[in-house]
N, C-alpha and C positions, 0 to 999 in steps of 0.2 A: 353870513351865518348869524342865527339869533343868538344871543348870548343873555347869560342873569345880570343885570346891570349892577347889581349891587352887590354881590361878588367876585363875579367875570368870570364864574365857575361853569362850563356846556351842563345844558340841563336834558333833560328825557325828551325834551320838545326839539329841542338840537338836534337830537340824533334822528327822532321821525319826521322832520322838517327834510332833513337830509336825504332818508332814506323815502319816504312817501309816505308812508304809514302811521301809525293812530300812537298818539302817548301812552296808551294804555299796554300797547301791542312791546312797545320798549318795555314797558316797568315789568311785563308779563315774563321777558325773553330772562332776566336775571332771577325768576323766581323756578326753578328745577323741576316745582309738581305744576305747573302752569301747561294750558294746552294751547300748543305752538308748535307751526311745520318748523322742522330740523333746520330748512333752509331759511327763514326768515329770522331763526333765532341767531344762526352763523353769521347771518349779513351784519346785526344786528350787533351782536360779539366784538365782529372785527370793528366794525364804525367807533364801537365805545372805546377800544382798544387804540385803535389811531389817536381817537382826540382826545383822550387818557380822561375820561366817564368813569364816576362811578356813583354807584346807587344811594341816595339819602335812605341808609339804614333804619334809623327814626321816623319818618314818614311810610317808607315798605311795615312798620311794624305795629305803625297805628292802623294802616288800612285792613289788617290784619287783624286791629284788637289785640293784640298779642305783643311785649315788647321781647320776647328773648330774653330779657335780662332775668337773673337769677341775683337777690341780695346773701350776702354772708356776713352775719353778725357775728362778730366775734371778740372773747377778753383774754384776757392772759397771755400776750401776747408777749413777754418775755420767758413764756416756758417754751423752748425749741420744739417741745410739740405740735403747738397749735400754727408756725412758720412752716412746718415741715404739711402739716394738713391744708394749710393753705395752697400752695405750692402742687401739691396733688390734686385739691378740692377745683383747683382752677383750669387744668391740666385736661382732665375731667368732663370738665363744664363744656370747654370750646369744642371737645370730640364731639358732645352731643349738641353742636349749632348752638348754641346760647352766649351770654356773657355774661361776665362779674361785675356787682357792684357790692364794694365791702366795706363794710362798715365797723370800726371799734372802737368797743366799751372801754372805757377806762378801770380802774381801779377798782373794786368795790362800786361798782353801778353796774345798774341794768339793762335791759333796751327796750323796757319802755319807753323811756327819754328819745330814742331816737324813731322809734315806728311813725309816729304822724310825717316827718320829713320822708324818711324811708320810704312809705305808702303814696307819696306825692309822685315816685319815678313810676308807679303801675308796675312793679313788677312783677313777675308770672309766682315767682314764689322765694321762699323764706329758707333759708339754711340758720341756724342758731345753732352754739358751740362753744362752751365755755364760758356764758353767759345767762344769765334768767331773760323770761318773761313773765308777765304777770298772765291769768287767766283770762282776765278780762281783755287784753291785748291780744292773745290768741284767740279769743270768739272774736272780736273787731276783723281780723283778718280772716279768719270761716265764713264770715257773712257777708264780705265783701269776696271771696272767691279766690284768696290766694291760701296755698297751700303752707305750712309752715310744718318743719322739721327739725328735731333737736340732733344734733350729731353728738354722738360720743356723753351720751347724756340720757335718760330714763325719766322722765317726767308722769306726773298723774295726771293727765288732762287728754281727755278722750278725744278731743277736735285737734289733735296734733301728732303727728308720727316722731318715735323715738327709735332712732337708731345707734346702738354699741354694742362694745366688746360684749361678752359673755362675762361680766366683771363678776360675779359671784364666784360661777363655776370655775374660773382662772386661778382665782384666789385660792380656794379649794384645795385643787392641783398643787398648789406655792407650797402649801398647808403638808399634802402628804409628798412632799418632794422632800421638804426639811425633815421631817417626821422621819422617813427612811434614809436621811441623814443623820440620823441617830444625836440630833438636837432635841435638846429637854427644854428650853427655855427660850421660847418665841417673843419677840415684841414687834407690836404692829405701829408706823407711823402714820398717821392719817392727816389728809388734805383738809378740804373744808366737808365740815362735819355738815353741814345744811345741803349738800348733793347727793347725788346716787352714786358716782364713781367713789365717793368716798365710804358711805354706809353699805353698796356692793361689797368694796370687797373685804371690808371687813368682818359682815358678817359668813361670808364667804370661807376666809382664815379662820373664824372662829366655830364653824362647824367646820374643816376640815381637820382640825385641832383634835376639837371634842370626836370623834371617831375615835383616835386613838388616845383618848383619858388623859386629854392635854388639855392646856384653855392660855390663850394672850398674856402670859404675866408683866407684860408692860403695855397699854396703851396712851401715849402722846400725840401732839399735834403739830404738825409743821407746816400749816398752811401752802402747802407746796413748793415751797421756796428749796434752795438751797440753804438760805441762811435757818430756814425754818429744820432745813434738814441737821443741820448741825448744832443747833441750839439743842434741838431733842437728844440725838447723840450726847452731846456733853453732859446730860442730865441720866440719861441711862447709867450711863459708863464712870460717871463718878464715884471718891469713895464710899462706901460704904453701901451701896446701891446692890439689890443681886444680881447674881451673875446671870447674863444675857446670853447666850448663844448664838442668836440668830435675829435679823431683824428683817422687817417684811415693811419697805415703803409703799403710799402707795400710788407714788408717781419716780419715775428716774430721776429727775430734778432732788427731789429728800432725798434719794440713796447717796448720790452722790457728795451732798453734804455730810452724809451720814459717811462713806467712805474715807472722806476727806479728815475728819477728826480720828477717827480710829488712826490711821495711818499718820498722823502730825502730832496727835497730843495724845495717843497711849502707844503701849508697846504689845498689844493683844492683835496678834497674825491673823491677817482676812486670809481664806477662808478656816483656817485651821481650828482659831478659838472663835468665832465670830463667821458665820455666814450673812451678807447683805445679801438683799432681793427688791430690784424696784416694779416699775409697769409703765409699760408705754416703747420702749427700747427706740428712746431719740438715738440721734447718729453717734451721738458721748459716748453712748452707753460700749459702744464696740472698738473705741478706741482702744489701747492698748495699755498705756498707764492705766485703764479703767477695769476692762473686763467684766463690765455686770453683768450677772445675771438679771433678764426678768422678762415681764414677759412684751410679748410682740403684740401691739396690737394689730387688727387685719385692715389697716387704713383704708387701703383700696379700696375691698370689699364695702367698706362701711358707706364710705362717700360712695359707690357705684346703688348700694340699693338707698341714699339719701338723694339722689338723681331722679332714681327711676319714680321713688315716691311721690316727687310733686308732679309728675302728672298723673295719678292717682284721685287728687281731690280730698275729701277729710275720711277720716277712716269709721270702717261700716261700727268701731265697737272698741273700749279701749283694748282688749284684749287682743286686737288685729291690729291694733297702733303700733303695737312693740317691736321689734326687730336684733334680739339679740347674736351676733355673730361669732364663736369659736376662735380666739386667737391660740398662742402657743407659747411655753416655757422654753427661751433662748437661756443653756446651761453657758455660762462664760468662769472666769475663775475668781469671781466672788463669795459663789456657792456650790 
């Protein structure tokens, strides 16, 4: 038997060496829309099967032009959200034949920094999340034929699809949930003020406010942290400060800091004097020491039509780019 000498790994030649038939008739017999009688592909099967063959994936994917691979860029990866979308986003990917190649930002960076390496594997397409890119990075990627997509994210750039929650409309909802709560005195926590999840949904809160001849009487910022969450908090809730009722994070990450002080450094009862509300409903959020309210976003959903969008191509118009999807207010006993 011939073998690779420089691995000692059976090659496709091996097997039609074997069998009588043509290397091309092997690489055919593992490819499922390939046209092949039944029985050549079985002899074929078994042979590979005995001498434990298996197909150079890399090479089936250049001959193709096509690598399967899907990149996910992503930051913030110490909010349990974006672990948790990982996990799903991946989960995902492999149902629909492809694989992952992930990539993450650090700190306060972008991904620009990373696309020239990134664009070096050829991959079929872009998932971005929790990260920027520039514009000019996403026309590099239009022109060269790879799709890219913002997950969880609304961006202005017509040569890219943006898929999220319904972050205004949610917020909205939060808005006349407390309202018929018979809270007077909303404060909203916001993440980073240079995003859409954050400008979402606050203006979101702030029109569903003003419906009922309310408006935000406190807006801070807690960069979405925990620590950022309680930093705010002790800055509300100190003396002399007015009285708050209700606060509207707008990630579970801030509630939870925000919970955490209320319940250690004051004596003002969740939900009685004080309603919290975060977004996103990581796995925390339903613990039992915890019980937040907030809401759900539709992960699934989101990564299934940021799937279906890269094979799509770029989109006919920004207004066909967008893909807002309907999450849901989980009531827990926060609020």
């Amino acid at each position: 038997m011939t073998r690779d000498c420089s691995s000692g790994r059976i090659t496709a030649r091996d097997i039609a060496q074997r069998l009588g038939v043509a290397t091309s008739t092997v690489t055919r017999a593992f490819d499922a829309q390939s046209r092949i009688s039944a029985t050549v592909r079985a002899r074929i099967l078994a042979m590979a099967e005995e001498l434990g063959y298996r197909p150079n994936a890399i090479a089936r994917s250049l001959n193709r032009r096509r690598t399967g691979i899907v990149a996910l860029v992503m930051g913030d990866m110490s909010n349990p959200f974006y672990p948790a979308v990982l996990e799903a986003f991946s989960l995902q990917l492999r149902e629909s034949g492809r694989q992952l190649l992930l990539f993450v930002v650090p700190p306060g960076g972008d991904a620009d920094a990373l696309m020239p390496q990134l664009l070096q594997y050829q991959v079929d397409g872009i998932v971005v999340t929790a990260a920027k890119l520039s514009s000019h990075m996403s026309d590099l990627c239009a022109r060269q034929g790879v799709a890219v997509v913002f997950l969880n994210r609304r961006v202005e750039d017509p040569t890219v699809w943006s898929v999220c929650c319904d972050n205004q409309r949610m917020a909205t909802e939060v808005a006349e949930y407390l309202v018929g709560q018979n809270r007077q005195a909303c404060a909203f926590i916001a993440g980073d003020p240079d995003v859409s999840t954050t400008t979402d949904r606050l203006l979101g809160f702030e029109q569903g406010l003003a419906a009922y001849g309310q408006r935000v009487v406190a807006h801070l910022h807690g960069g979405y942290t925990y620590e950022g969450g309680r930093a705010a908090a002790t800055r509300l809730f100190s003396p002399g400060q007015p009285v708050i009722d209700a606060v509207f994070c707008a990630n579970d990450v801030m509630a939870l800091g925000v919970l955490s002080h209320l319940r250690m450094n004051t004596t003002l009862r969740v939900p009685e004097e004080v309603a919290v509300i975060g977004f996103d409903d990581i796995r925390a959020a339903a613990y039992a020491e915890h019980g937040l309210t907030t809401v759900h976003q539709p992960v699934d959903q989101m990564i299934a039509c940021a799937i279906r969008l890269l094979g799509e191509g770029r989109p006919a118009s920004a207004t066909a780019a967008l893909y807002e999807i309907p999450g849901h207010l989980t009531i827990r006993t926060t609020a």
